[in-house]
C-alpha positions as CSV (number, residue, x, y, z in Angstrom):
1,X,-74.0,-16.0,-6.6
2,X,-73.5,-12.6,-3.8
3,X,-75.1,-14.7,-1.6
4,X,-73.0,-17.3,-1.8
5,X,-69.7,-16.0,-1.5
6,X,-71.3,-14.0,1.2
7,X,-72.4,-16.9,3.2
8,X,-68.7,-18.4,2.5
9,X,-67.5,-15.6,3.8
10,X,-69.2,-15.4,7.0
11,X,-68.6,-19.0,7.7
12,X,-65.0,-18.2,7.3
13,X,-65.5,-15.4,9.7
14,X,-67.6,-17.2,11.8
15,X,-64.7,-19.8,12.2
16,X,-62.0,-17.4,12.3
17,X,-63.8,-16.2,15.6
18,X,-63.9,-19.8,17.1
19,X,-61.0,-21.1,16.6
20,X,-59.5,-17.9,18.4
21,X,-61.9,-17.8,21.1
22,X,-60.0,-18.1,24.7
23,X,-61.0,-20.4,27.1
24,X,-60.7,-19.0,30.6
25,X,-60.0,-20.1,34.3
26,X,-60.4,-17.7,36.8
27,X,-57.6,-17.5,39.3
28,X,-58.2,-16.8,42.7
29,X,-55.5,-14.4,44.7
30,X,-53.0,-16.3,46.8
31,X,-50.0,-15.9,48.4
32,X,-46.8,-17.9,47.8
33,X,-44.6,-19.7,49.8
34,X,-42.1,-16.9,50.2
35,X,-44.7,-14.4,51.2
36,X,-45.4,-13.0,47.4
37,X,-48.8,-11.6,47.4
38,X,-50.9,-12.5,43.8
39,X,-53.8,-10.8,42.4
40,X,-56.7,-13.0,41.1
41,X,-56.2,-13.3,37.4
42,X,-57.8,-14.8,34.2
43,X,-55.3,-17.7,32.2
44,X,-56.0,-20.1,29.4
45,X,-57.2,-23.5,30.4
46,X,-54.8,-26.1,31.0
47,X,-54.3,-28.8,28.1
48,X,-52.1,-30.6,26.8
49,X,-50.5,-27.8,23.7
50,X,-48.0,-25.4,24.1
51,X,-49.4,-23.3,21.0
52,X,-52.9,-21.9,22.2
53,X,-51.2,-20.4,25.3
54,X,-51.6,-16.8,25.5
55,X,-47.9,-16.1,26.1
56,X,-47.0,-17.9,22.9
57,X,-45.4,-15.9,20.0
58,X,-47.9,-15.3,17.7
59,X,-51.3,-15.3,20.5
60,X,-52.5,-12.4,22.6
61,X,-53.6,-11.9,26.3
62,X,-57.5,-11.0,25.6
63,X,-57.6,-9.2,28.9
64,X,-54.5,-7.6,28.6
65,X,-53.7,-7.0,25.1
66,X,-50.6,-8.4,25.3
67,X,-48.8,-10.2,23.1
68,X,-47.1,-13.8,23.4
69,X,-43.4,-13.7,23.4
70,X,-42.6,-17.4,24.2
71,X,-41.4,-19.8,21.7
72,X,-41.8,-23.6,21.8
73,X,-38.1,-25.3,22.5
């Protein structure tokens, strides 16, 4: 029966894990149109929901640490 709920409770873990596991794109630096000058940087891939952003309240930056402020209008 300890094995059981222990293997529950790792595949809970386990999943816990994946389903906040951050998919990366490395940015390269560039500079904008109005001269601005910006650092290579790591974001979320691009798809099509607002809520697995890393800005988004309730998400946070796994580089950075920071935590998403944005809320979905």
């Amino acid at each position: 029966m300890k094995k059981l709920i222990l293997l529950m409770m790792s595949a809970v873990l386990a999943l816990s894990f994946a389903g906040s596991a951050s998919a990366a794109t490395k940015v390269k630096s560039y500079t904008k149109k109005n001269g601005t000058q910006v650092q290579s940087h790591n974001r979320s891939n691009k798809d099509k929901s607002f809520k697995n952003n890393w800005s988004t309240k309730g998400n946070t930056n796994p580089y950075t640490g920071k935590k998403g402020t944005k809320t979905h209008k």
